[in-house]
C-alpha positions as CSV (number, residue, x, y, z in Angstrom):
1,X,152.7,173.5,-17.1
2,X,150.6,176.5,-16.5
3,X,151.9,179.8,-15.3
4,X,150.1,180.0,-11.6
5,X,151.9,176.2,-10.8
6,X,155.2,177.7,-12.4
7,X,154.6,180.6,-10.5
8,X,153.8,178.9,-7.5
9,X,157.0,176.6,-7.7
10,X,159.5,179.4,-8.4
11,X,157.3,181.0,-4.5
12,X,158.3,177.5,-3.3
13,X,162.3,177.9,-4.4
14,X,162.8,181.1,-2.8
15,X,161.2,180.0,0.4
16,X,163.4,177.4,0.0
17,X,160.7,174.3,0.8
18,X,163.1,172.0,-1.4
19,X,165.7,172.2,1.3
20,X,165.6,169.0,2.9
21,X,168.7,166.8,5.5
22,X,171.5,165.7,5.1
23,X,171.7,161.9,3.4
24,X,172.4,160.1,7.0
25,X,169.8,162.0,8.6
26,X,167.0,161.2,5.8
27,X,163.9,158.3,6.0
28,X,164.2,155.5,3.5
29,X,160.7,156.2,3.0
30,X,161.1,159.9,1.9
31,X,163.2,158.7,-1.4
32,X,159.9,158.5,-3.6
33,X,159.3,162.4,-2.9
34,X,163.3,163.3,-2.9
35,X,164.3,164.9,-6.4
36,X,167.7,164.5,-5.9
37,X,171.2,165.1,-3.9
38,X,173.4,168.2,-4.0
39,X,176.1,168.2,-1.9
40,X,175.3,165.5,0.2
41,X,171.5,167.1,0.9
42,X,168.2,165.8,-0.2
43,X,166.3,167.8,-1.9
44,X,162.4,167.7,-2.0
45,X,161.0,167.4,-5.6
46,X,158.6,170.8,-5.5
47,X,156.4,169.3,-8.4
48,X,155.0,166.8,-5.7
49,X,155.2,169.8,-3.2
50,X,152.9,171.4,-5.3
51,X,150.6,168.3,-6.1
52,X,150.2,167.2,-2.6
53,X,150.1,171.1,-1.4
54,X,146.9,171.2,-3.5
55,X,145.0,168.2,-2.3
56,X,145.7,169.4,1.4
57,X,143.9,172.9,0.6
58,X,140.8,170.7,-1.5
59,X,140.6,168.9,1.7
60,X,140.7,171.8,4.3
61,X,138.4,173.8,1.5
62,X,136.2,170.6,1.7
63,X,135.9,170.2,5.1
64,X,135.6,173.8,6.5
65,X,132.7,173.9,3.9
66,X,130.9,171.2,6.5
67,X,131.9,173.7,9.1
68,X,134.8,171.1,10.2
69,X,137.0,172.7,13.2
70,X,141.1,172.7,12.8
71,X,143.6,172.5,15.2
72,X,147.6,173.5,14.5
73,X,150.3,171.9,16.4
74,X,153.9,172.9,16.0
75,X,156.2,173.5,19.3
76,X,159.3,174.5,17.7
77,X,160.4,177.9,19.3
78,X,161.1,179.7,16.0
79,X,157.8,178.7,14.4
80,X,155.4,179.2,17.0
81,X,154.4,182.8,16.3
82,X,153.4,182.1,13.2
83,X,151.4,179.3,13.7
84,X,149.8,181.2,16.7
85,X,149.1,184.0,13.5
86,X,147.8,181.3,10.6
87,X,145.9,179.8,13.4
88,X,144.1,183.8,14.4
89,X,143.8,184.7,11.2
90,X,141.2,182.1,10.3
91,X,139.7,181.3,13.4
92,X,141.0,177.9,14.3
93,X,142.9,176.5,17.3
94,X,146.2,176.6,17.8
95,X,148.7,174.6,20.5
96,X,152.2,176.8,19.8
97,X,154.5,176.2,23.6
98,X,154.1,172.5,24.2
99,X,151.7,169.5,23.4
100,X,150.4,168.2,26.9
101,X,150.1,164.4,26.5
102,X,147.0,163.0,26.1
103,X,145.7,166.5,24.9
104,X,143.5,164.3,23.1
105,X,143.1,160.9,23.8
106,X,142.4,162.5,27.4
107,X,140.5,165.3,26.5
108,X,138.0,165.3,29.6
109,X,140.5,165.9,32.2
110,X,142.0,168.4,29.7
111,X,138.7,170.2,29.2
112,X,138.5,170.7,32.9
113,X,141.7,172.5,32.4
114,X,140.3,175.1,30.1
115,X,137.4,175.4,32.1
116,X,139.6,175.8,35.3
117,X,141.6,178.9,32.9
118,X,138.7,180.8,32.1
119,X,136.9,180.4,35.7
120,X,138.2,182.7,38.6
121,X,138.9,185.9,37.1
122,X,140.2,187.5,40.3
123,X,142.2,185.3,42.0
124,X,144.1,186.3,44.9
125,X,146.1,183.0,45.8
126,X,149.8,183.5,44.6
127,X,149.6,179.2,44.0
128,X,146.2,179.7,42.1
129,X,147.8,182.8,39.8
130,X,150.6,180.6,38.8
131,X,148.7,177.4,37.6
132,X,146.3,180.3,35.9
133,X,149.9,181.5,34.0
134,X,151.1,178.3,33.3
135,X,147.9,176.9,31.8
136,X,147.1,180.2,29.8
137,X,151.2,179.4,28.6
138,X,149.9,175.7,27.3
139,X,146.5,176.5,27.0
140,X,145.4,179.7,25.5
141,X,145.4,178.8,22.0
142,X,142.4,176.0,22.7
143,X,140.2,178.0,25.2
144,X,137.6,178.2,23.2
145,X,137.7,174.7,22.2
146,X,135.1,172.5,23.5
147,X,135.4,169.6,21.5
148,X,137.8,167.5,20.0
149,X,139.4,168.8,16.5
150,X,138.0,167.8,13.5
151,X,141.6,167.8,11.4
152,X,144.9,168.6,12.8
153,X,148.0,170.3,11.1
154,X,151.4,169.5,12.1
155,X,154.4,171.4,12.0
156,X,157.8,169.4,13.0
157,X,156.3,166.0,13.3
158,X,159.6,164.1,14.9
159,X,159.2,166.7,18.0
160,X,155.1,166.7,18.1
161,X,155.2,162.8,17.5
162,X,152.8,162.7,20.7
163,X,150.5,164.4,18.8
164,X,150.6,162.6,15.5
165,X,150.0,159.0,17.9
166,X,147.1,160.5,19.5
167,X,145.5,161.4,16.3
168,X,146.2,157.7,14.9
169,X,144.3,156.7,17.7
170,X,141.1,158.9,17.5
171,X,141.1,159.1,13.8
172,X,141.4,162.5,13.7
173,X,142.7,163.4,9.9
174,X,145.9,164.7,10.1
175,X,147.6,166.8,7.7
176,X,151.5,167.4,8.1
177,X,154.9,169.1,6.4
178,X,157.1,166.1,5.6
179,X,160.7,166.8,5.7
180,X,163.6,164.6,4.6
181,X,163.8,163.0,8.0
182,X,160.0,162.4,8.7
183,X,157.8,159.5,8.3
184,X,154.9,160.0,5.8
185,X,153.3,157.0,6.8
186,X,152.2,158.6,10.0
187,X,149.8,161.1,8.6
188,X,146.5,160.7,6.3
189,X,147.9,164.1,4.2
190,X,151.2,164.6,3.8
191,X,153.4,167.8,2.2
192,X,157.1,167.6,1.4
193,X,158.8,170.3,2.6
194,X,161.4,171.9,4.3
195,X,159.5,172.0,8.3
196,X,162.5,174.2,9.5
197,X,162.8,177.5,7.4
198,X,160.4,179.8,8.9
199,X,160.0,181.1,5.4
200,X,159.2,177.5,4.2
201,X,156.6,176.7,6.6
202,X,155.3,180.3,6.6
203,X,154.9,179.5,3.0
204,X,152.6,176.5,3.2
205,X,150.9,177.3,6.2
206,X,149.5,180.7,4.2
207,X,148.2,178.4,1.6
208,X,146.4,176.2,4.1
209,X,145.2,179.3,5.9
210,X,143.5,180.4,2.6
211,X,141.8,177.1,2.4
212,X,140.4,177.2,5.2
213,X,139.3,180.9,5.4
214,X,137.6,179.8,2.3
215,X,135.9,177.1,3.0
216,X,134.7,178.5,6.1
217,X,133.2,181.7,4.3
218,X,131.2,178.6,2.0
219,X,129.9,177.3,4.7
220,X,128.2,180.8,6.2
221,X,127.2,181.3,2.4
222,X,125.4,178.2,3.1
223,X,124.2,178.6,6.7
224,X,122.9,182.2,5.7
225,X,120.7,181.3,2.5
226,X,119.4,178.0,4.7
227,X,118.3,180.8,7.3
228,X,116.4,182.8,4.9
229,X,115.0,179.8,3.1
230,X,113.1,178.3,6.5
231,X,112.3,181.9,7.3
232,X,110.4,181.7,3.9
233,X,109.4,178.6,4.2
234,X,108.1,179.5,7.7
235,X,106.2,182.4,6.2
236,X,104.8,180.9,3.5
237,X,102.9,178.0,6.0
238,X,102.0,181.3,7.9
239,X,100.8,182.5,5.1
240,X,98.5,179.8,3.7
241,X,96.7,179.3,7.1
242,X,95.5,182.9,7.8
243,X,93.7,182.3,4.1
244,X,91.9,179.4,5.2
């Protein structure tokens, strides 16, 4: 094994991702990624951890290369400041307080609600300035979306299960932390880990947040050298007819 996965795995130990549920609380179909049982516990075999860990990051790499958009979901009270962070720090979109159902499947209605947050700056109806606080509660980490997602990461999947069936239904790629007592079947990328340890998920979400940071600095690579290619391009046919 080379040192960076060794080095990475003994990252993953100390965050303690391989902490998984207790025996009756674990899915039957977690077993193939469970390493074994100590003291009645599951826990999560990191080597897979770090295998599947790495095809989520090819894919977000992949993806944010095409100038794909991401969206993180995860609700749970002691994670969602640092999704609202991984979500800032690489320019993506983030829903942290609650997931609103049919954020997706009924996005129209829900992009009237954005619009409605960002419209009527002063607003002097006590009524008005509380729908304005609640949605900017719900909202504010998707006000500057004005599309559907293109991939959607999901932290705590047995509470944002709303979310996970509204991506099934679009098709949107999802890509989620699978602990002991989730379902893998439910998502198209899938990482065993520990989704309640804020160190744990503040583990994996950094690695996806590289990823994407990444691939999204690939793709203005690419968008800049295509800008200066048609502007040569464009000179060049500029060029040619003042000689004739």
């Amino acid at each position: 094994m080379k040192l960076e996965a060794q080095t990475q795995l003994q990252e993953m130990f100390d965050a303690g991702v391989h902490l998984g549920h207790r025996r009756r609380q674990g899915n039957p179909k977690m077993l193939p990624y469970i390493y074994k049982e100590k003291d009645d516990f599951q826990i999560i075999d990191l080597l897979q951890t770090h295998w599947y860990l790495k095809i989520a990051c090819k894919f977000l790499f992949d993806r944010c290369s095409r100038g794909k958009k991401v969206l993180f979901v995860g609700t749970n009270r002691h994670i969602g400041k640092s999704i609202e962070q991984r979500a800032n720090n690489c320019n993506c979109w983030y829903i942290n307080k609650r997931w609103l159902g049919g954020f997706l499947t009924n996005w129209i209605t829900m992009e009237k609600s954005i619009l409605k947050m960002e419209q009527n700056q002063l607003i002097e109806s006590t009524r008005l300035k509380r729908q304005k606080i609640r949605l900017e509660k719900y909202l504010g980490g998707v006000k500057t979306m004005k599309k559907l997602p293109d991939i959607v990461i999901i932290v705590g999947q047995q509470k944002e299960i709303n979310a996970v069936r509204e991506c099934q239904k679009l098709k949107i790629p999802s890509i989620t932390i699978v602990d002991t007592n989730c379902d893998p079947s439910l998502t198209d990328l899938l990482i065993p880990g520990n989704d309640d340890s804020l160190s744990s998920v503040n583990f994996i979400l950094n690695k996806l947040e590289e990823a994407i940071r990444e691939g999204q600095k690939n793709f203005q690579k690419k968008r800049n050298f295509k800008k200066k290619f048609n502007f040569r391009q464009k000179n060049y046919k500029r060029y040619n007819k003042l000689k004739k």
